[in-house]
N, C-alpha and C positions, 0 to 999 in steps of 0.2 A: 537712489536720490538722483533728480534731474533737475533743467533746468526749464525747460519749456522751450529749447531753442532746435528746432528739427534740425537735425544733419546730413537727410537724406530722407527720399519716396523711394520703397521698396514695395514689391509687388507679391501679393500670397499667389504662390505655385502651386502649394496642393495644401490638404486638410481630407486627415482621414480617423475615425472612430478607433480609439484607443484601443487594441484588446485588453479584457479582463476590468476597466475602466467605464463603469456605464455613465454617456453623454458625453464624455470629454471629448478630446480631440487632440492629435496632432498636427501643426499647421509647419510647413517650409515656408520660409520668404525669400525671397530674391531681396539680395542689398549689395550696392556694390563696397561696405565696407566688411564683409563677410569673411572674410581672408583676415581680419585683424582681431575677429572676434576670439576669443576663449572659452570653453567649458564651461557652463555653471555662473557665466557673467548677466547682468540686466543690461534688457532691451529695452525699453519704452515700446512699444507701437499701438496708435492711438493711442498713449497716452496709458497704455493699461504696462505694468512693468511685471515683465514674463522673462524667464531663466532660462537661457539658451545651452539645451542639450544636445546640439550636435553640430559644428558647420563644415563645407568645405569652400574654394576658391569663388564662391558665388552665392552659397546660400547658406542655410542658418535654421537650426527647426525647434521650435516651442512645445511644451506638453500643456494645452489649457486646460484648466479644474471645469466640471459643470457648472460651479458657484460663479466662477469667471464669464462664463456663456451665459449665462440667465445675467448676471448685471448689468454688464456693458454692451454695446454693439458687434464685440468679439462674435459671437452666434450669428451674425447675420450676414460675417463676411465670408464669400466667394472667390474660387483662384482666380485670377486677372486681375484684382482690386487693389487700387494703389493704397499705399497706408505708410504715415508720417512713424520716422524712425529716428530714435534717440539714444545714442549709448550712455550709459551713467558717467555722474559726473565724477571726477577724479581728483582728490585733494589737493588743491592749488589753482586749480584750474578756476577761470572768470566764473559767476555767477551774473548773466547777463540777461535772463529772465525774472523767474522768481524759484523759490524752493518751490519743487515740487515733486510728489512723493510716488506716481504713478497706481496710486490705488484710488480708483473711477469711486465716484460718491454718488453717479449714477446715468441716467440715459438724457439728453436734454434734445430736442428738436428746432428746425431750421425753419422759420414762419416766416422771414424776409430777407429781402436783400436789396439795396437800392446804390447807385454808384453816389460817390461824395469826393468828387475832384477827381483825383486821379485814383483815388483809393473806394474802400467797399464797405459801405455799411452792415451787418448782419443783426440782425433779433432773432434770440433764441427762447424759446419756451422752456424752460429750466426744473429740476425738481424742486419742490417745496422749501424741502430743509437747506437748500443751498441757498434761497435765495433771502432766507432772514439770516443767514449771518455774513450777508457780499455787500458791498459798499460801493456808491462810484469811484472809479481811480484807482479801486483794486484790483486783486489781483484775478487773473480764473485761466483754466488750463483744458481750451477747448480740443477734442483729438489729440491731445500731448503738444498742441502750440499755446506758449504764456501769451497772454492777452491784456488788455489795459478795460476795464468794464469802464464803458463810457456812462451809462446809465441803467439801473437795475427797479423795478417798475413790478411790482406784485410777483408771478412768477418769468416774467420775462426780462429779459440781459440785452443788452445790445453792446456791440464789440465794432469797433474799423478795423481792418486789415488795412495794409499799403501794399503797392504792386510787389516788393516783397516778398513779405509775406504770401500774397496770393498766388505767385508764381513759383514759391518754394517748398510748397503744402499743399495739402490738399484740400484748403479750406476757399481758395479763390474758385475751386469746380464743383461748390454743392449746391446741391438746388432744392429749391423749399421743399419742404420735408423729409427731409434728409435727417437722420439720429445721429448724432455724438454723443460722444464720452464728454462729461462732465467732471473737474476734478477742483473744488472751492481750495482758496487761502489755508493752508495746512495750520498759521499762526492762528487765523479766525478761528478753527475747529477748535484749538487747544481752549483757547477763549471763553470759547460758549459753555465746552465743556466746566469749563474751573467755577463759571460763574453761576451757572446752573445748580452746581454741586452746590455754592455758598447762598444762592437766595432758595433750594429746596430748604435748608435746614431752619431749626423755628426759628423767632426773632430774638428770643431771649438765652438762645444758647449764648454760654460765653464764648468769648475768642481769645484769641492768642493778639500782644498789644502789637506784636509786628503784621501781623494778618488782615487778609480781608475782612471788614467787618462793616455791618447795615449802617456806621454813622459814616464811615470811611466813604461807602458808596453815594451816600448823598451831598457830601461834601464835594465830591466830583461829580457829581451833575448825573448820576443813573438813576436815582429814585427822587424821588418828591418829597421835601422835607415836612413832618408833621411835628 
């Protein structure tokens, strides 16, 4: 679990084809909180939460699954490449983003950028299914940084960064057409799911009198009263 709040740019060093693993990879980062890490703990980077099996006073190495390479942008990165780094959150610890669960919902693209005061406009091309359940003013977790959705628009998203942000990430150095990781409101998913399940079933099922149920829903305003 994270929170969306990067706590360092570390940079992939090397990335080499697993043996006995077809497609995978494993990736070193350079981080400078590397030295603090342990065994078996989650990293965020970009936003993707990978299990750190090995470090020493500087770096830190990942085993990625192929499922992992084909989802996200993980497959496309190169040693030199700087990437947003987040260790898990810690029981007690601020939640000063939003929850956010480090499993990418999928790939979303960089169509704009425009400056807005001292800060940075971005519109992102988004996938489909993220973008009918995100709202404005919600939440979305671009590269493993929490974001405030200024306005959400068919499949495209638009986000401000502030110098910030832009200087603390590496979301203030991308240039249009540039791919991220894409990670929606974890509450939305649960959401859609629950509701999905209760309006697939017929209308005349019964229900339970505590439960969701079709008069329930149109009394709060999701369905159309007949």
């Amino acid at each position: 679990m994270f929170t969306g709040l990067v706590q360092s740019i570390g940079t992939l060093a090397s990335r080499a084809t697993r043996t006995g693993v077809p497609a995978g990879c494993r990736m070193t980062i350079r981080a400078d909180f590397a030295a603090d890490l342990s065994d078996g703990e989650s990293v965020a980077i970009q936003g993707i939460c990978l299990t750190v099996t090995n470090h020493t006073a500087r770096e830190f190495t990942v085993d990625v699954s192929p499922t992992t390479l084909s989802l996200t942008t993980a497959g496309d990165w190169q040693p030199g490449d700087r990437l947003n780094l987040e260790r898990a959150l810690a029981m007690g610890d601020r939640l000063g983003g939003h929850i956010v669960t480090g499993h990418v919902d999928g790939v979303g693209r960089l169509i704009r950028k425009e400056p807005l005061g001292n800060s940075t406009k971005l519109w992102f091309e988004v996938p489909e299914p993220f973008a009918r359940i995100s709202i404005p003013l919600g939440s979305i977790a671009v590269d493993g940084v929490s974001l405030t959705l200024n306005e959400i628009e068919g499949s495209v998203a638009a986000v401000t960064i502030i110098p910030e942000t832009s200087s603390k990430t590496t979301l203030g150095q991308l240039p249009p057409g540039h791919t991220v990781n894409i990670e929606a409101d974890v509450i939305a998913k649960y959401v859609q799911r629950i509701l999905t399940a209760h309006l697939a079933a017929p209308q005349s099922e019964p229900a339970s009198p505590e439960g969701l149920t079709w008069a329930k829903l149109a009394e709060l305003g999701y369905l159309a009263r007949t």
